[in-house]
N, C-alpha and C positions, 0 to 999 in steps of 0.2 A: 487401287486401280493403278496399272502400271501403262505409261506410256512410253512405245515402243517405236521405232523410227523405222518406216517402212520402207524406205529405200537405204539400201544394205551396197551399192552400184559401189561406194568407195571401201568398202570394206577389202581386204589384203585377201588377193585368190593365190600368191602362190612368192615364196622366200626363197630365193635362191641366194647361197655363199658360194664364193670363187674365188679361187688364191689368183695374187693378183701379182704379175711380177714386172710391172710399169715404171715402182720405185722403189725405195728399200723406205721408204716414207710410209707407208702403206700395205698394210699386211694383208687385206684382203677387197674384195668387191662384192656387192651387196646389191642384188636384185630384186626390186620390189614393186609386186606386179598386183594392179586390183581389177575388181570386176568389171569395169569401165572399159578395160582393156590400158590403161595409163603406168607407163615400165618409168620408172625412175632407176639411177643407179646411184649408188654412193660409195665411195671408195672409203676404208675402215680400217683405222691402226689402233692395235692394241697393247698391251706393254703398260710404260710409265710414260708414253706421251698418246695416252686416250682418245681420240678423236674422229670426226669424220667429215666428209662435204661431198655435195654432190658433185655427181661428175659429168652426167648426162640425163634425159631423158627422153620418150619416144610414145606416141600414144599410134594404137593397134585398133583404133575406132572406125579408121577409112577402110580397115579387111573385113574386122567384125563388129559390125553396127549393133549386134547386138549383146556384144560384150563379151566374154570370157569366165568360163569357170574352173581353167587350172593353166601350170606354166610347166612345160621341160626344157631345161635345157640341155642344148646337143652340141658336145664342144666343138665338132668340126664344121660347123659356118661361123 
């Protein structure tokens, strides 16, 4: 018998990577959007000093209450 978790709402709808040129700390930006509509970002340095931390986030709940099933990003806004 497998039990299976029926709300899926936090599951990850859409990755986005973006060169990030804010610091030289920091190689990239990291967009992580679920079906909830809930964008977190985290800025990501890779190399020999590995690391990351959030840097923002922003929930899309108040446009679409009923959540979200993909993300584009469109660099000119």
């Amino acid at each position: 018998v497998c039990n299976f978790v029926s709300d899926l709402s936090y599951a990850i709808a859409g990755l986005i990577f973006l060169e990030y040129k804010g610091s030289a700390q920091w190689s990239a930006e990291l967009l992580v959007i679920n079906y909830r509509g809930e964008l977190r970002s985290y800025l990501v340095s890779v190399g020999t000093n590995q690391s990351y931390q959030e840097s923002h986030s922003f929930n899309f709940s108040t446009y679409y209450p009923h959540g979200i099933n993909a993300a584009v990003y469109h660099p000119g806004h």
